[in-house]
C-alpha positions in Angstrom: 0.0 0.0 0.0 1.5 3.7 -0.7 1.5 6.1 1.9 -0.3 8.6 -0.5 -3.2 6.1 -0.7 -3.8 5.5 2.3 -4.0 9.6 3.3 -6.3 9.9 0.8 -8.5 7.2 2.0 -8.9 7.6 5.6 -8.2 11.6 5.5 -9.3 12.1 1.4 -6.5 14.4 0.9 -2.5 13.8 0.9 -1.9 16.8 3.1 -3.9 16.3 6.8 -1.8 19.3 8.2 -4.3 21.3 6.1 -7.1 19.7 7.6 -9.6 21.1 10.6 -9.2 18.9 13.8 -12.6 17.4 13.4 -11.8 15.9 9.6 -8.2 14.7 11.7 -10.2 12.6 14.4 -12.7 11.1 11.8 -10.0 10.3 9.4 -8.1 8.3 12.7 -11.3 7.0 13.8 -11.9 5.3 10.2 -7.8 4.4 10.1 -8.1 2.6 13.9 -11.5 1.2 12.8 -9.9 -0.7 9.8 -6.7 -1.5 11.2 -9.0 -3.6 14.0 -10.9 -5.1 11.1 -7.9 -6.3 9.2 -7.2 -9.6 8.8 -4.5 -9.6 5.7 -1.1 -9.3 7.4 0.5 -7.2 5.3 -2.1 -4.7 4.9 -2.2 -4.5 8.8 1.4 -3.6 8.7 1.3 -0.9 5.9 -2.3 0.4 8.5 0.2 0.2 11.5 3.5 2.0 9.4 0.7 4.6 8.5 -0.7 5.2 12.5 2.6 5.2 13.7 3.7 7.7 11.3 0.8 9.5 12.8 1.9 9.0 16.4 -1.3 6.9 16.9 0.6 3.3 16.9 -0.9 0.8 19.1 1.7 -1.3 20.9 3.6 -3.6 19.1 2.7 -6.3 21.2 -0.6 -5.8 21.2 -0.9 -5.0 17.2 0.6 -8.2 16.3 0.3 -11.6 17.2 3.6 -12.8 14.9 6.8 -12.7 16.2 8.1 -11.4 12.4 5.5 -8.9 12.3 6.3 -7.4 15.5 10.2 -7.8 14.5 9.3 -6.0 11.1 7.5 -3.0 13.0 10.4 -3.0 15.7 12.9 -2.4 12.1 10.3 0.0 10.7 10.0 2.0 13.8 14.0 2.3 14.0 14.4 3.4 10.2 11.5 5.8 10.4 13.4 7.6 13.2 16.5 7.2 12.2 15.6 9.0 8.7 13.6 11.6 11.3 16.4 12.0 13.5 18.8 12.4 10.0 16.6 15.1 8.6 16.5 16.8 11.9 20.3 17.2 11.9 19.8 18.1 8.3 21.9 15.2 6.5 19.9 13.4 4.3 19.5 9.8 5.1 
């Protein structure tokens, strides 16, 4: 799933900084909603890289039941902020 896509379908737009708080909560409400409705692993994992990237993660733990998942998110969660922390110092990653 592309990030792009999945803005557009929870929030309809690409650019939710632009959008009034109310529009925000609905758009998480529908993106927690699906994620807990689920079932296809790997589009649960793109969900979960798209909440966390949204500071709305569930736990690990409690987001996954597969050890590999939980060990992919771990490695997504690490590269996310190391490519956060890189742009922060201003050297791209």
């Amino acid at each position: 799933m592309d990030f792009d896509q999945l803005l557009v379908r929870f929030f309809n737009t690409t650019e939710i900084q632009d959008l009034p708080p109310e529009q925000v909560a609905a758009g998480v409400d529908r993106l927690r909603l699906q994620f807990g409705l689920e079932k296809d692993s790997g589009r649960r994992f793109a969900l979960w890289c798209l909440m966390f990237m949204l500071g709305i993660a569930p736990d690990i733990d409690e987001a996954f039941e597969d050890p590999e998942d939980r060990d992919a998110a771990r490695d997504f969660m690490e590269a996310a902020e190391e490519e956060m922390d890189a742009e922060d110092e201003g050297d791209p990653a």
